[in-house]
N, C-alpha and C positions, 0 to 999 in steps of 0.2 A: 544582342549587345555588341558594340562594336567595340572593343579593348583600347585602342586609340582614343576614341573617343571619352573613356572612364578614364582613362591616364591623363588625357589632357586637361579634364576637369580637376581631377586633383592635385596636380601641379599647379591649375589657378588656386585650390584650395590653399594649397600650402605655402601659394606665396601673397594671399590676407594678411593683413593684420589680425595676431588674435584678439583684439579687442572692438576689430567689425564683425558687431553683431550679425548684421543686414546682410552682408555680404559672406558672411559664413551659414546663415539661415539657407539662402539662394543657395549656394555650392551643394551645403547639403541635400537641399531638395534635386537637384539637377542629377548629384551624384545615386541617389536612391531611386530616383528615375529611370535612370541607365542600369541599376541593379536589376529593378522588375521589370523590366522588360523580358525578360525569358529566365524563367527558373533554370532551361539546361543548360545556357549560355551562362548562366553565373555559375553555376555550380561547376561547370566543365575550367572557369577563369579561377577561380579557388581551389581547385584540384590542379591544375597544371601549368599554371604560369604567374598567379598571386606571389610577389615578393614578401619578408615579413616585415620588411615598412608600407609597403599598400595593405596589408593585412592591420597594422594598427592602426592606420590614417580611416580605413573602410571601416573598422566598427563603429567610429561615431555615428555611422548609419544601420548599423545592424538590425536596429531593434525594428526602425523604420521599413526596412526591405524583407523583413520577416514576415510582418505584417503585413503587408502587400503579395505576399508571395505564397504565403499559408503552407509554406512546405516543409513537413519532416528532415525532406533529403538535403534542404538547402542549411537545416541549422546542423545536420547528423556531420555535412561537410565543411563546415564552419569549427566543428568540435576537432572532426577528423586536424584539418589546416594546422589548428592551433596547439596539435598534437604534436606535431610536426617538428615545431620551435622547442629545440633540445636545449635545458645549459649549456652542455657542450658546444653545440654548435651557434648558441646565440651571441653575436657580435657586433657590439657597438658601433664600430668602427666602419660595417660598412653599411651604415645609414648613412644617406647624403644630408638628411634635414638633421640640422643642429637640435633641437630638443632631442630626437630620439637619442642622440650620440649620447646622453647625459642619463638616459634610461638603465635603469638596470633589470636583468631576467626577470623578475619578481614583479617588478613594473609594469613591465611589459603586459604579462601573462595577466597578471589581478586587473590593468584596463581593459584587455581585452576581453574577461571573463565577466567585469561589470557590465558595459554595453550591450552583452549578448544576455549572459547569464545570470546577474546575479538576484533577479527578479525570483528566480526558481531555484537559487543556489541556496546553504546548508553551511553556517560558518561554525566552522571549531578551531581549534590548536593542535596542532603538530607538529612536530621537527623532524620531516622527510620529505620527499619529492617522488611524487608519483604521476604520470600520465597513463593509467594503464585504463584501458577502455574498461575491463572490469578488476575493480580494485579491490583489494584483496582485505585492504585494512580492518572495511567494518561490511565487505559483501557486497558494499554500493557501484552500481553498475558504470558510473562514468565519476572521476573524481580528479583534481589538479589541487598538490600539494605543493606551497613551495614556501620554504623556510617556514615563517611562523602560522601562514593559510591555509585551512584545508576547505578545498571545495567540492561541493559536488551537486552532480548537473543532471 
């Protein structure tokens, strides 16, 4: 996978209309394309150079490139990524595309956790925030709590 070339697609993506169906179908397929092409080459872009506005823009394809991909390591690195994305450190401000600016932590995390996970995810209520690979609350091995969400994956 050439990282240019995934970039360059999603920059056509994100400058669609979001109400071109057609032409968000196309991107997306294009974009998923470029994903499978090499389990190590995505995995090695998600691990070392995936921003967290390419990281929400690319789950609209997750489920897709999963699929095509059949790899543990590629969704284990998908988890790890989105691990990554701290309150702390999560900032609006320096997304360049205008909806994410409008996004909140919460938002962020629960879209990208629908896309990927929520097929396999586990909803109850909580009021704490957890990213811990093994979470402690109820045992459960992978878990993302935020505000009123608790997941687990």
């Amino acid at each position: 996978m050439k990282t240019k070339d995934l970039r360059d697609e999603l920059s056509h993506r994100l400058a669609l209309n979001i109400n071109d169906d057609w032409g968000l179908k196309e991107s997306w397929k294009k974009l998923t394309k470029l994903l499978s092409e090499s389990v190590d080459d995505t995995i090695i872009f998600f691990k070392d150079t995936c921003t967290d506005e390419e990281l929400f823009w690319l789950s609209e394809v997750f489920a897709d490139v999963s699929e095509n991909l059949q790899s543990e390591d590629f969704v284990q690195t998908l988890k790890e990524r989105l691990r990554r994305v701290t309150p702390n450190e999560y900032s609006q401000q320096k997304f360049k595309h205008k909806l994410l600016q409008d996004i909140s932590f919460e938002e962020y995390v629960e879209s990208i956790m629908h896309e990927l996970f929520m097929p396999k995810a586990h909803w109850t209520t909580k009021r704490s925030y957890c990213l811990s690979p093994h979470c402690p609350i109820f045992g459960i091995r992978d878990c993302i709590v935020s505000n009123d969400n608790f997941y687990s994956f």
